[in-house]
N, C-alpha and C positions, 0 to 999 in steps of 0.2 A: 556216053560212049560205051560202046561194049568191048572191055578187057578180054584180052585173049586168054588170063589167067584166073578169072572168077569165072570157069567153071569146073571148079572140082570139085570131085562125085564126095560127096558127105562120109559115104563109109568107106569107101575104101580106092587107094589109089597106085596104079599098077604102073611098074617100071621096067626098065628092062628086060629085068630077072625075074624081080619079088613082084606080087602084091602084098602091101601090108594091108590090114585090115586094123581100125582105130576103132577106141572106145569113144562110146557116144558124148562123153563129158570131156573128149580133148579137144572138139571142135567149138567148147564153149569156152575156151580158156587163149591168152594170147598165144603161149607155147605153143598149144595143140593147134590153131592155126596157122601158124610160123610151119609149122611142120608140112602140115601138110602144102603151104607153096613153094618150101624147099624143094617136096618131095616132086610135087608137080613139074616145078622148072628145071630140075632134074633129071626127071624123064623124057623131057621134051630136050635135053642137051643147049637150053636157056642159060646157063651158067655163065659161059664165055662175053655173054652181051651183058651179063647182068652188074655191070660198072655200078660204085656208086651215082656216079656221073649220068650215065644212059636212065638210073632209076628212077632219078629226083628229078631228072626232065620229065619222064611221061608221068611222074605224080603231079608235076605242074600242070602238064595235059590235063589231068584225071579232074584235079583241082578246079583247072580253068571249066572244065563242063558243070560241076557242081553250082560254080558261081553266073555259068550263063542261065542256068534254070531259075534264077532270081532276081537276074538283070534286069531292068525295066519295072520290075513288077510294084515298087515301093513298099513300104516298109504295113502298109496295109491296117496304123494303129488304130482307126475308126470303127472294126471289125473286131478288135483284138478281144481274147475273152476277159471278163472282168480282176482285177488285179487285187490283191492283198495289200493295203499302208503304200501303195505307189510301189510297188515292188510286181515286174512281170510275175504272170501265173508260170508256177513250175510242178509239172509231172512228178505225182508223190509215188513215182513208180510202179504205178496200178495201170501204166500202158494210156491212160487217159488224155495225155496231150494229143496223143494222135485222134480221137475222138474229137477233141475241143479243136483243132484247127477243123476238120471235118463241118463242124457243127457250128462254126461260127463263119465257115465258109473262105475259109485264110487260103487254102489247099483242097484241092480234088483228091481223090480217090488215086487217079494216072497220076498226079502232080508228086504225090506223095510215095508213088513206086517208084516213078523217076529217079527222085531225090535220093532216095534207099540206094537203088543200084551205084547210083553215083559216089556214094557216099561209102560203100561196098568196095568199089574200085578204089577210090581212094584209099581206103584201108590198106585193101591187101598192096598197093605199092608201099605204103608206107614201112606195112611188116616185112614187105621183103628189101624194103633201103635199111631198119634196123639189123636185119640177119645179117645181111651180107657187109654192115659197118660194124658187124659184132656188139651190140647195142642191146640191151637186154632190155628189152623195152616196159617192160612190166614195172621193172622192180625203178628203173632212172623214174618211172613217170608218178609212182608211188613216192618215192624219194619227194621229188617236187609238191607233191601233193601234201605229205608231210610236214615239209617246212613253212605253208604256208599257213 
């Protein structure tokens, strides 16, 4: 589905008064994107709807679109690419899974922009149920990651 809040303009995003203008490295960090959907639904006078309540429903929406794009489709392991000691193949971070699903035919081309948007959407509700629960999502999700 398309969020009415993924679309905001990369550099720079105008409000009432100001534009602020952002450094290219804060839209790569969870802050610098928290920010700038603050700043977004800020402008648009979003606030007043933006309940934890109202959030976490349409991340459910957001969610449920995510999970319809794989509904039916089965789990596809006949195709799947060749595996390590029984262990699924995992992206050594050289961008390559997205290749390999491509190449072994797992996911199209449109399947896999689908998916992104979706997955996009989801996000930024996610960042903006952290902000607005005060939730510093970075460092709780690091925390967990730590302990484990």
């Amino acid at each position: 589905g398309q969020s009415t809040m993924h679309s905001i303009p990369p550099q720079s995003i105008t409000t009432n008064t100001t534009t602020t203008t952002t450094d290219d490295d804060e839209h790569d960090t969870i802050e610098g994107i928290t920010l700038h959907i603050r700043t977004f639904a800020t402008a648009r006078q979003w606030n007043k709807y933006h309940t934890p309540r109202n959030i976490a429903l349409a991340l459910l929406g957001e969610v449920g679109e995510l999970a319809e794009l794989f509904q039916w489709s089965g789990d596809r392991n006949q195709n799947h690419p060749p595996s390590h000691n029984g262990e699924p193949h995992h992206d050594d971070g050289d961008g390559g899974g997205k290749e390999l699903l491509l190449l072994f035919g797992l996911l199209s081309e449109e399947d896999l922009d689908k998916i992104g948007q979706e997955i996009a959407d989801v996000t930024i509700y996610l960042l903006r149920l952290a902000d607005v629960c005060g939730v510093e999502l970075g460092d709780v999700a690091m925390g967990l990651l730590l302990e484990e």
